[in-house]
N, C-alpha and C positions, 0 to 999 in steps of 0.2 A: 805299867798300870793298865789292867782292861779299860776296854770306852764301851760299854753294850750298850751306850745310848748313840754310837755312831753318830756325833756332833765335834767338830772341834775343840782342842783342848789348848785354845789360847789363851792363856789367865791376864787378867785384867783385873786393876788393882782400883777402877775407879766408876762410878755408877754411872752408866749412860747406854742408853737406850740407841739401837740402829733403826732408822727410818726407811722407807722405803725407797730411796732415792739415794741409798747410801752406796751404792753400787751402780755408775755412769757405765754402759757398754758403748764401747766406738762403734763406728758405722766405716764399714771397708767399701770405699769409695777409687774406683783404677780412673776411670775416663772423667773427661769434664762435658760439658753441654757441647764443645764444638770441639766432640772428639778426639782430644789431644787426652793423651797419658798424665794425669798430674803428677808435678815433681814429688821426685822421692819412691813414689808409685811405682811395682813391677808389671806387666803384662803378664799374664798366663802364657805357656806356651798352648798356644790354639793353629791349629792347619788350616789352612786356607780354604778347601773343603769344608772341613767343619764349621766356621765362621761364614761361609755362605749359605751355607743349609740354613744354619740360624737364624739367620738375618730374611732368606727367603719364605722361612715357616713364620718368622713373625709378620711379613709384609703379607700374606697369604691370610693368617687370620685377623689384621685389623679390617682389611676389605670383607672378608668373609661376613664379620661383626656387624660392620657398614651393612652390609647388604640381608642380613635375615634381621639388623633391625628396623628397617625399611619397610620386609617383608611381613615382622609380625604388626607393625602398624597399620599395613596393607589389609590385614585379617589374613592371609595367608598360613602363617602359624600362628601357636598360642602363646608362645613364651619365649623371649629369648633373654641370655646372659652375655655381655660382653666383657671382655680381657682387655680392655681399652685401658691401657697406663702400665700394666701389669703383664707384657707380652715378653719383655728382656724377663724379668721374674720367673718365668713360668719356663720358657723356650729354653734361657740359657741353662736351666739348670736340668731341665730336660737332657739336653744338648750331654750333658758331665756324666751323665749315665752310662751303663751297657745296657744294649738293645733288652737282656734278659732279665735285666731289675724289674723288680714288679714297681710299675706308678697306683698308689692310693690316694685319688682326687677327692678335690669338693665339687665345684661346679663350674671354675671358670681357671679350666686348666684344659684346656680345647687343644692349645702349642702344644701342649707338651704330649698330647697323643699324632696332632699332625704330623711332628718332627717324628714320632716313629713309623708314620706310614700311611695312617687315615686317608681314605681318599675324598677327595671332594664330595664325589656320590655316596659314599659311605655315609658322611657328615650329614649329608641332604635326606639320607633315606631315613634317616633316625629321626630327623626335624618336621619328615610328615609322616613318620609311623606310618609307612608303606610296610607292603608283602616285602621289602629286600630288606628293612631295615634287620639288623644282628639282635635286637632286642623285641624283632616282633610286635613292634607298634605297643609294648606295654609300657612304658616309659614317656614323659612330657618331654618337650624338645630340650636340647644341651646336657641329658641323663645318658650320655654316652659308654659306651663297654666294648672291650675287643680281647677274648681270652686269646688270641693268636699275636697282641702286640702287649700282653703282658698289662693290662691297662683295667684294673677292675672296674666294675660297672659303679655309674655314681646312683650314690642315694641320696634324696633330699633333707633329713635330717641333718641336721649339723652334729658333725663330731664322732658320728660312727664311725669312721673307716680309721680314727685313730687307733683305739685299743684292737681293732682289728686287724692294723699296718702291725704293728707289735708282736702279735701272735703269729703272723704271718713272718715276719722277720725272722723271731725267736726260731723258726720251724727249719728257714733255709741254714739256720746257725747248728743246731745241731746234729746235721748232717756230718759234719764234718769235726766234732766233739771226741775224743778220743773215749772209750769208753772206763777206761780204767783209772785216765787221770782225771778225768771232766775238765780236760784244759784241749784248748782247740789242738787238731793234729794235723792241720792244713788251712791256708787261704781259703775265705769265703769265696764263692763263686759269685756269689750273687745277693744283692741287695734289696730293701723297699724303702719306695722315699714316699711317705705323705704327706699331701697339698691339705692347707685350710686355712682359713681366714684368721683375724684375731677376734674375731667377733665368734668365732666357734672355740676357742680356746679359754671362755669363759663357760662351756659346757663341761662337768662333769664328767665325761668322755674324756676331755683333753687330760687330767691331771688323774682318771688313772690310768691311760694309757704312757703316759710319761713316766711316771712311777715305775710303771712294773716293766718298760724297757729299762730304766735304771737298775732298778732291781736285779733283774735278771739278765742284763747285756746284749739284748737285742740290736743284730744291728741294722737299724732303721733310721732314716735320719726326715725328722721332722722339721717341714718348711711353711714357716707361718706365712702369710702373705696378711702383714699388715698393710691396709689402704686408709685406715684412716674411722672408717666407717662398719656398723655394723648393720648393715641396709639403715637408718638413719639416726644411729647411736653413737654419735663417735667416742675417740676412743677413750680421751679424757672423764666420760662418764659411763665409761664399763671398767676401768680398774685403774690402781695404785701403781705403782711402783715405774720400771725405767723398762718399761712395753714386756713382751712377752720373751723378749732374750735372757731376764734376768730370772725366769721360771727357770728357764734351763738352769742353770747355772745353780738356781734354789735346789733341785730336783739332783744337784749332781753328774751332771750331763756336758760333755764338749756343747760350746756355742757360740756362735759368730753371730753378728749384726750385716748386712749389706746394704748397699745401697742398689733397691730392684729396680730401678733406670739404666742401670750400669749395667750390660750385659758382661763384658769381660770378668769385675768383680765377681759377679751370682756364679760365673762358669767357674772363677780360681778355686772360691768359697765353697763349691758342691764337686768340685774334683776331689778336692781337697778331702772331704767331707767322707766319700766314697771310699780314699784310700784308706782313712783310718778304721773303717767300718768292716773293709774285709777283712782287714790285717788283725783290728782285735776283737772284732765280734762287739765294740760297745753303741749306743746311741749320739748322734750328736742332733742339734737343735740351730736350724738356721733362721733369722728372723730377718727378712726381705723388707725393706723399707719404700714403699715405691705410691702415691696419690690415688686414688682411684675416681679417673678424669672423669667416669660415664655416669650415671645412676648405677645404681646397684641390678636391677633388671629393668623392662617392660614393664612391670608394673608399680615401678617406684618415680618419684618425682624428686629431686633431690631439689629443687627451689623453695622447697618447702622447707628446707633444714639447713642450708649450706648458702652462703653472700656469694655472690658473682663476683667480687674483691676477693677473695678466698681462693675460689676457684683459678681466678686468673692470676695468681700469686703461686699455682702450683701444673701449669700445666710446661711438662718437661716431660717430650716426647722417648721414652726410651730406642725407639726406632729410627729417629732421625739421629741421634747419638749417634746406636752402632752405625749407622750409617755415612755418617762425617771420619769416623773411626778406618772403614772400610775403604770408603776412596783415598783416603788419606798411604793408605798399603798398598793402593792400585790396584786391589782385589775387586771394586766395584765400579762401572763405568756408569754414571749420571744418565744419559741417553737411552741406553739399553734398559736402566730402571728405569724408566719413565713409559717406555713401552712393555715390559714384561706388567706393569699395572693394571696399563687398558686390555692385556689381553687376558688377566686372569679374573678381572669383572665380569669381562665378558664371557669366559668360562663359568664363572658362579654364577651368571643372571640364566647361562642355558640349561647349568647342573639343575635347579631349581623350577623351572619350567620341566625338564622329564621326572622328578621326582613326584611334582604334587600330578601328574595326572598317573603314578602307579598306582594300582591296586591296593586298597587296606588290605591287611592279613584275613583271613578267613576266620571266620565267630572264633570257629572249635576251638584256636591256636589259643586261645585265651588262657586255655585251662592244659595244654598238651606240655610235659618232661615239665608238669610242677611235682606232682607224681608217674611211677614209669607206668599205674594203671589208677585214672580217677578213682578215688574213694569215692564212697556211695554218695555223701551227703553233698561233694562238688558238685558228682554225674547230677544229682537232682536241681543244684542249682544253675546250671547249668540247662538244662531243661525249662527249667523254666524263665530263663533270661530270653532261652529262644522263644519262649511262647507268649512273653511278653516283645517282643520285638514284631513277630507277626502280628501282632494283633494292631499294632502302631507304625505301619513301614511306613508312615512321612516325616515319623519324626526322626528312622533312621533310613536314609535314603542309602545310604551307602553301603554299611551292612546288614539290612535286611535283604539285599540283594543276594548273600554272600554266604547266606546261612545252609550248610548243608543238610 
């Protein structure tokens, strides 16, 4: 018997309606809080290398975090976003990659580009839209991009770089499509993983970019990072059902649940994830479980929305985990972290001091490889941005200076 309505054909002899909670997904949880394996529980296999990268990139951006939210409160910068709670989430899964998978971020997946190579001043040049910044000072600070680490550039819109991770997937997948049978004729090389909140997976974006990698086999593995919160929405009053693992699952699509405190877990779960992606070319859907300890940015107050009983009911460091995890292998010595800390502070407080006193980019750069020759009607405004800026140099002190 055909099925053109692609639905299951489990007949059922009795009237009753499926709710939305009719489907419980587990939560793959490997480590406990004081780092021990729980029973039953496998560990990944991870090298010793690789588990200290991770653990060092995580330790790396919670200070970072510390210290430019510090700074945008200082007036120093304008904006900042922190991964406070959400650093195993982001890092580990980071970490499960090849260097040449394309990452498609939202905003507060900072790890997950240090862990391929970011450098501090990199980080710093972008947060004061300096002459070295990679983005050319067009960009608000943590709108990060590095085509040389595979890392697209973030937008602030929510939910774009879903149906964009897809297409971009679908692209490295055909490469390697046989032409005659349209059945793969080789291993993927290479993959795209996209980062986003759950509070973006209630956008229009989300559900048709999920769709048409189902649809069409893309293999891109989408990693929700539910926190809880959607800047001061939570989640209980943005949607139905058993969180956003159970879309996947709606949508046709491989899916796991993790627990994003766990960093072993998110690494087993996106290794995992990886292998079946190049081998079949389909989608899979990760949905990361993990509090989101900080405000949403600088400019949010989460007192406002969230009990301090709440708060202190969910603060489980995922860093101090891997960390108990860590020494527990003799792979990390207590002493040594306690000074590789003070000295990477004091690396960020000096990175930060040479970056804000660089150079903002020059006017021109503003408008320069948007086209490879301004159209007329930029060239004019453009013109007149500059002859608006002379006429007012105090109120731009900096680049009226600058104007060629």
């Amino acid at each position: 018997m055909s099925n053109p309505n692609n639905v299951s054909l489990n007949i059922n002899h009795k009237l009753e309606f499926i709710d939305g909670n009719a489907l419980t997904i587990p939560t793959l949880s490997i480590l406990t809080e004081d780092g021990e394996i729980h029973p039953g529980a496998t560990a990944p296999d991870i090298s010793k290398h690789t588990a200290i990268k991770l653990y060092e990139t995580m330790r790396f951006i919670r200070l970072l975090d510390e210290r430019m939210q510090g700074a945008q409160r200082q007036g120093r910068i304008s904006f900042y976003m922190q991964c406070l709670g959400e650093e195993a989430a982001v890092t580990a899964s980071a970490a499960a990659l090849d260097q040449n998978d394309m990452i498609m971020a939202q905003y507060r997946e900072q790890a997950a580009l240090h862990y391929r190579g970011f450098t501090l001043d990199q980080f710093m040049n972008q947060m004061f839209s300096n002459e070295l910044d990679l983005g050319k000072g067009r960009q608000m600070p943590i709108h990060y991009g590095s085509k040389a680490l595979n890392y697209m550039t973030i937008s602030s819109p929510l939910g774009t770089q879903i149906p964009q991770a897809t297409g971009y997937a679908y692209g490295q997948k055909i490469k390697h499509i046989d032409a005659k049978t349209g059945e793969l004729a080789s291993t993927i090389d290479n993959i795209t993983i996209c980062y986003f909140g759950e509070g973006a997976a209630s956008e229009g974006d989300f559900h048709a970019g999920v769709n048409m990698a189902a649809v069409h086999q893309a293999p891109v593995i989408f990693f929700a990072r539910n926190n809880g919160y959607a800047i001061s929405t939570p989640a209980d009053e943005q949607f139905k059902g058993d969180g956003i693992a159970s879309r996947g699952v709606g949508y046709g699509i491989k899916t796991i649940r993790v627990d994003g405190t766990d960093a072993l877990a998110v690494y087993a779960a996106t290794k995992k994830a990886r292998e079946i992606a190049v081998s079949t070319g389909e989608p899979i859907l990760i949905e990361s479980i993990a509090y989101r300890l900080g405000a949403h940015s600088t400019s949010d107050d989460p007192s406002g929305y969230r009990s301090k009983d709440e708060e202190a009911n969910h603060q489980v460091c995922p860093i101090d985990k891997f960390r108990k995890w860590l020494i527990k292998q003799d792979w990390l010595n207590e002493a040594d972290d306690v000074k590789a800390k003070e000295s990477i502070r004091e690396e960020i407080l000096a990175a930060l001091k040479r970056a804000e006193v660089v150079a903002k980019p020059a006017l021109e750069e503003l408008i320069s490889d948007v086209y490879d020759t301004p159209i007329p009607s930029l060239q004019r405004q453009y013109e007149q941005l500059k002859a608006h800026i002379k006429l007012h140099p105090d109120a731009y002190p900096v680049t009226a200076g600058r104007i060629k």
